[in-house]
N, C-alpha and C positions, 0 to 999 in steps of 0.2 A: 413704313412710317412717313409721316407727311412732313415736310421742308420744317413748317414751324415750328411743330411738336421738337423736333431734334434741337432748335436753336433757342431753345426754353433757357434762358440763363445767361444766352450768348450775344444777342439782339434781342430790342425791343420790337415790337409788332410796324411801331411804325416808319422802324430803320426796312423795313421788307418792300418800300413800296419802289416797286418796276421791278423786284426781283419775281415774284408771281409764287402762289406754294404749286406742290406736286409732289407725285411720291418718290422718296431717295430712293435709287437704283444701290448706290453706295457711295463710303466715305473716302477719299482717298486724300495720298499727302507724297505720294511719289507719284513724279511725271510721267515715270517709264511703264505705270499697270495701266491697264485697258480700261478707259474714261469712253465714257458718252453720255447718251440721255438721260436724264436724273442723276447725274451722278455730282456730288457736291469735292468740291476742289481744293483742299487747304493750303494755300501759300507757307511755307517755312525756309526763314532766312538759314543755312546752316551752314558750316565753316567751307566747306569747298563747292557748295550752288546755292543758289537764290532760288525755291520757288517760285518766288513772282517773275521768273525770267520767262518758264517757260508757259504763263496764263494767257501771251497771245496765240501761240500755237495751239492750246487744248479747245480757247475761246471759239476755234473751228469746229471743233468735234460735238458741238451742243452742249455740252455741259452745263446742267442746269442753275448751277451756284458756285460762286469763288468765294471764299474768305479770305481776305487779305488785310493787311495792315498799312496799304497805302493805296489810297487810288490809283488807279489803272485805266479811268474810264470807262469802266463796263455797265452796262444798265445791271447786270445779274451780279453784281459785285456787295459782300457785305465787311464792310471794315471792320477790323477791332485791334484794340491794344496789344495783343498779343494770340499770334497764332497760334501756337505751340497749345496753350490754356484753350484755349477754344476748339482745338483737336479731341483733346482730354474730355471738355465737358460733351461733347459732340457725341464720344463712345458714350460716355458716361448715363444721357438721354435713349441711347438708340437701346442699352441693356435694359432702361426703365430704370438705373440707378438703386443701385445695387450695394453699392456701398453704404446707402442710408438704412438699410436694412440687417445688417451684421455689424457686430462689435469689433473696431478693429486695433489689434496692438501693431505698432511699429517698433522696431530697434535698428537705429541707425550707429554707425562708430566706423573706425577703422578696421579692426579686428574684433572676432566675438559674436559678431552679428548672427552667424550661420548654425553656431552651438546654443545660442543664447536661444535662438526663436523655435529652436528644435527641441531643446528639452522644455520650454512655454507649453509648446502644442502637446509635448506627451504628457506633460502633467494636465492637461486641461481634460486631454481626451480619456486618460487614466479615471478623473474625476464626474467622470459624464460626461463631460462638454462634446458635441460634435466639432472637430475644429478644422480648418485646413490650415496651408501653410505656404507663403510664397517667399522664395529665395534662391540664392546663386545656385541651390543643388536639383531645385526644379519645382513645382508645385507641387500640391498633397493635397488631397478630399479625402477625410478616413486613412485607408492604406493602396490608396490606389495615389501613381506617381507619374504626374505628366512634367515631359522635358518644357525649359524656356532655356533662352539665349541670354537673359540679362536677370543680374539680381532683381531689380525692380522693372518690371516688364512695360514696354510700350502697353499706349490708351489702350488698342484696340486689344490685344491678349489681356493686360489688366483687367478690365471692364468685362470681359466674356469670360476669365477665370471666377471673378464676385460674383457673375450671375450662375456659373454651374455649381460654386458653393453654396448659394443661396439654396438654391433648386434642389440640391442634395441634402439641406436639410442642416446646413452647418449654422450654429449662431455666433462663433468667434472665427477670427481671421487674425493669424500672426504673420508678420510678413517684416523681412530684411528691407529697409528703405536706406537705398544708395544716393550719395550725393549728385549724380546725372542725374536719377530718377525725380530729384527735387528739382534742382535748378533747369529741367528742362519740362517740366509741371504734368508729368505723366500721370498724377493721380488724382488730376483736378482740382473737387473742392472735399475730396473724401476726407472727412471727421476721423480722428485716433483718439478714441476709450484712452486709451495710455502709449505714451510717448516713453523710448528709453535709448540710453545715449550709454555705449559702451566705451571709448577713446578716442582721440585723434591723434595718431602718428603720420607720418609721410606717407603717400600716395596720391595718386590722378593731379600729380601739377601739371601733367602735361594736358589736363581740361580744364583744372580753376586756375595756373599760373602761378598761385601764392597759398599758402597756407593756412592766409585771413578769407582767401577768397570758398576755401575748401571749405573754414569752420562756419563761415555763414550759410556756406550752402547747406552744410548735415543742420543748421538752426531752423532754415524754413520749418523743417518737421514740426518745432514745438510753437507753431502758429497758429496752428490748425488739430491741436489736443488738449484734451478734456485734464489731463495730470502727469507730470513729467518724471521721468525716476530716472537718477543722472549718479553717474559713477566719479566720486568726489576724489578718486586716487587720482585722477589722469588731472592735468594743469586745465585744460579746455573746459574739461568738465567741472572742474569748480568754479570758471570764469562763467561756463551757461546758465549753472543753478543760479547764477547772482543776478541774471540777466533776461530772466522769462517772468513775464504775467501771470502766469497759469501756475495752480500747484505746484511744489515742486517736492518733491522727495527725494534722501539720498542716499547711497548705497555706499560700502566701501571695508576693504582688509586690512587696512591699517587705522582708522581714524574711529574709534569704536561712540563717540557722540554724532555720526550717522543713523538714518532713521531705521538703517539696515544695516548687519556688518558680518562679519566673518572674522574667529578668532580662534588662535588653538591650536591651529592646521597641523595636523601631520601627513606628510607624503607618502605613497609609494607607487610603483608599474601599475597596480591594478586598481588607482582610485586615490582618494584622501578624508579625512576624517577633520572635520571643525564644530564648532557653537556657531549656529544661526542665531545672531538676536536680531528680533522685532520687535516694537512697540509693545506688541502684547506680551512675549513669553523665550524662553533661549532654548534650544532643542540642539541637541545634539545628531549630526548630521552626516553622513557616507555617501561618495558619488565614488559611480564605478569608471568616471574622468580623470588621467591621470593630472596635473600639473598644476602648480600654482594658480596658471589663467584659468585654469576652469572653476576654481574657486571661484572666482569673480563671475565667470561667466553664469555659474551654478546659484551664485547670492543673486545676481538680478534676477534671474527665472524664480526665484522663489519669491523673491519680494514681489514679482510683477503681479503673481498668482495670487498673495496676500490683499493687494491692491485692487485688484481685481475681486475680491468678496469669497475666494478658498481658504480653505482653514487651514491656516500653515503647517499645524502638528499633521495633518493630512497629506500632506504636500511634501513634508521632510522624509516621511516613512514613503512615500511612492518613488523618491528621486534616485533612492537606491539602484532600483532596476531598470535606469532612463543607460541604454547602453549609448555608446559613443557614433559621432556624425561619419558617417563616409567620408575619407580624405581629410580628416584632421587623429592627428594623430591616431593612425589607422596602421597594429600591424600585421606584416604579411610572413606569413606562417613558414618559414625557409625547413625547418627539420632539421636544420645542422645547428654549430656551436655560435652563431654570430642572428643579430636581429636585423630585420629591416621594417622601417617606419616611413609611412604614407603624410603629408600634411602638405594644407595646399600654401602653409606660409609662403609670400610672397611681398612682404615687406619688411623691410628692416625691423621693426620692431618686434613683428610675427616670428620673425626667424631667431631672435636673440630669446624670445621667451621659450620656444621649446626647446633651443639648442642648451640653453641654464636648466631646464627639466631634465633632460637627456644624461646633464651634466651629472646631476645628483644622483642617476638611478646607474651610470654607466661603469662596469666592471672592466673595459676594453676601450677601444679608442671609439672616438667619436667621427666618423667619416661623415663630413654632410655634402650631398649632389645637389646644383642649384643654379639659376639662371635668373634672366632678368625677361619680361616681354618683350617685343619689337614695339614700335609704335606707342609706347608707354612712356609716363615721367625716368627721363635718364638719369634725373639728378640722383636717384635712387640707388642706381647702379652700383657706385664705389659703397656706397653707404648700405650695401648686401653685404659686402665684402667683409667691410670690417665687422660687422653684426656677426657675420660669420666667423670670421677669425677670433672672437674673443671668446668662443668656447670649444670650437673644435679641433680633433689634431690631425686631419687633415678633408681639404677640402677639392670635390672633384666638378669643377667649373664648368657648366657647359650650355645647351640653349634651352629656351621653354618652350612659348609663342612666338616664334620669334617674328611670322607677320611678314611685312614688308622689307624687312631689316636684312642685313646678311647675319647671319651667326656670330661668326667670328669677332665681327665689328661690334657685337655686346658685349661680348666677353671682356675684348680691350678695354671697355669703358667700365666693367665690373674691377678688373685687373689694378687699375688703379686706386681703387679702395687698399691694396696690401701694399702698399709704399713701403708704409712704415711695420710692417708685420713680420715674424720670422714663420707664419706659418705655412705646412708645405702641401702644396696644390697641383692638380694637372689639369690640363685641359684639354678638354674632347668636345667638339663642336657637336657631334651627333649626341643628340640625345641619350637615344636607343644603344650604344655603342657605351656610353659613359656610365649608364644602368650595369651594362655586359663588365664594363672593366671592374664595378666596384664590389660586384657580386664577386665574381671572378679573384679578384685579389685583397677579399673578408681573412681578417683572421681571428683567431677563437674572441669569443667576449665582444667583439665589433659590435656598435650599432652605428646603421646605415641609413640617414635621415634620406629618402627624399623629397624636397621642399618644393612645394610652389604652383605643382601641376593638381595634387590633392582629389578631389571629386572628376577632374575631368580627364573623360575617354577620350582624348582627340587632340591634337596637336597641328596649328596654323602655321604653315610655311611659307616663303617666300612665293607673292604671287596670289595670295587667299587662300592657296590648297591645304584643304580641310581633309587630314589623314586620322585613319582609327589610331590611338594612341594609349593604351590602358596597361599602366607601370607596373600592377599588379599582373598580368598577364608576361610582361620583357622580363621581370623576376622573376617568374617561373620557367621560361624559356630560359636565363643564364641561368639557374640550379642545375639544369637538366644538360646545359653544355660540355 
């Protein structure tokens, strides 16, 4: 592809002059991959280097084009407002833009985000639609399932996933939009069909700093969509319906003058039963999801589908058979008298809603195993703790990710959420070992939460070291010990 064609949207034709066209070799945005001839440069300021630092050393290597955001003096240099966006449109160009071609739903929130876009895609694809699907558990074209590393994927994966969906034949696109994935513009200028805002509770301060700085970041979403569907339970969420341009519509379990709602509910292990009302008509409804939150999570996907131009009575009678996400409340088949349950909860809020499910269904004690990340918002830590302690009867504390961090030293920081608690805890820094203890010392009736790790094989230790890590595999190892 030729220099200019790529910078369609980025630069004007007559910002090009002394930079020269030619054909891009490739795009890059790390200094450390192999750059030369044709190869275009993108400067990005980021928390620990400066791309524009290393543009006089690459300036050696031929590099045919820098984009940068401040002069540097280079004849082949092209300024702009922001790098990061012009990364984004850069894929965006080189796939032939791709996004402009597929319908795309987003669901941003705190929690919900990974149930919500999962049972979207299967009722879409239930109804014909060819759909794919991007989020923290990996991408989807059909039933075929490729891994990513982030909810919301960097330009270059993002951009080359919309084109093999296109190419396959898909005309809707559901996809989990994270608050990084906004605030550092990985999706360009891509257009969302429909926008949908599930909560906001505590997480990633340790990348927005404040919790004003988090909700504006999940609002970029609803800048750039066609009609918003906003869940008016959560406080955020009735402050963004009040606060957007764009249609709004809204969803909600309690407040039944919502444009959508859920009423009725009854619980149990194997799903729940409520009245879907819509604008048009109330149906009566079964998701084989157990808990409260998935009622919420279950009314968005229905409403989004309604919204979308499926016929809800359609839509209620397929949801039945939408079975449940890998890693959210996920159990693992032990054969004795005690249960054990998979969920990647990992924030206070996350953890106090399934630990109150657990609560209602549990014959036995309620044991929850649980950690904090390394390198993540610590403020969170105690505020695990107590979210923990207010439902369970006892709690076995130990690491996750722990990342850069030492174990232990989260724990302490977890530790301090039980000040004021009488409930009774142990703690085991090994993971793997604190799985071992709790299997190990199950008694009849127990269910045994483990929170936090959920969808993921692999566990980050001190150092980067990236180890296989799959709970459901160390549970069957301690059954068998």
């Amino acid at each position: 592809m030729r220099l200019y064609e790529l910078l369609d949207g980025i630069a004007a034709p007559g910002e090009l002059d002394g930079v020269g066209d030619f054909s891009v070799s490739g795009i890059h945005s790390d200094s450390r991959e192999e750059l030369g001839e044709g190869s275009v440069f993108v400067a990005i300021k980021g928390e620990r280097f400066d791309g524009h630092d290393a543009v006089p050393q690459l300036s050696k290597k031929g590099v045919g084009a820098f984009i940068v955001e401040r002069s540097l003096g280079l004849e082949n240099e092209i300024i702009v407002e922001n790098s990061r966006l012009a990364l984004s449109r850069l894929w965006a160009n080189y796939y032939h833009n791709p996004e402009r071609e597929l319908r795309l739903i987003g669901v941003t929130g705190t929690n919900g985000k990974t149930t919500t876009v999962t049972v979207i895609k299967g009722l879409l694809t239930l109804m014909g639609r060819r759909c794919g699907l991007i989020g923290t558990c990996g991408c989807e074209i059909g039933d075929e399932l490729f891994p990513s590393d982030r909810t919301t994927p960097e330009p270059k994966e993002f951009f080359s996933m919309l084109d093999r969906m296109r190419k396959s034949g898909c005309t809707d696109v559901v996809m989990e939009v994270s608050s990084q994935g906004l605030s550092q513009y990985r999706l360009a200028d891509a257009f969302f069909e429909l926008a949908v805002f599930t909560n906001l509770t505590q997480d990633h301060l340790d990348v927005h700093g404040s919790m004003e700085s988090y909700y504006q970041a999940k609002k970029l979403l609803f800048s750039r969509c066609g009609r918003a569907l906003i869940n008016i339970d959560d406080s955020y969420g009735k402050r963004l319906a009040g606060e957007l341009s764009c249609p709004v519509f809204s969803y909600s379990c309690r407040d039944f003058s919502a444009d959508y709602s859920a009423s009725g509910a009854a619980l149990s292990a194997r799903g729940s039963e409520f009245w879907y009302s819509s604008p048009k008509k109330s149906f009566k409804t079964r998701i084989g999801l157990p808990g409260s939150y998935n009622i919420s999570n279950c009314l968005a996907a229905l409403a989004s589908c309604e919204l979308l131009g499926c016929d809800p009575g359609e839509a209620v009678r397929l949801i039945a058979g939408i079975k449940g996400v890998r890693g959210r409340f996920e159990p693992v088949d032990t054969g004795r008298d005690f249960h054990v349950i998979i969920d990647y909860a990992h924030t206070p809020d996350a953890l106090e809603n399934i630990l109150s499910c657990l609560k209602e269904l549990a014959k036995g004690r309620i044991v929850c195993l649980f950690g904090c990340g390394g390198n993540r918002d610590a403020k969170k830590r105690p505020l695990m703790a107590k979210a923990a302690a207010k439902y369970a009867d006892l709690l076995v504390i130990t690491s996750d990710n722990p990342r850069d961090e030492e174990p232990h030293s989260i724990i302490v920081d977890i530790l301090e959420g039980l000040r004021d608690t009488e409930v009774d805890f142990v703690e085991i820094d090994d993971r793997r070992e604190a799985i071992f203890w709790a299997v190990t010392n199950a008694r009849s009736e127990d269910i045994i939460l483990l929170a936090g790790k959920g969808h993921e094989d692999y566990q980050i230790l001190p150092g980067g070291v990236k180890v296989h890590f799959d709970e459901r595999e160390i549970v069957n190892e301690a059954l068998k010990a």
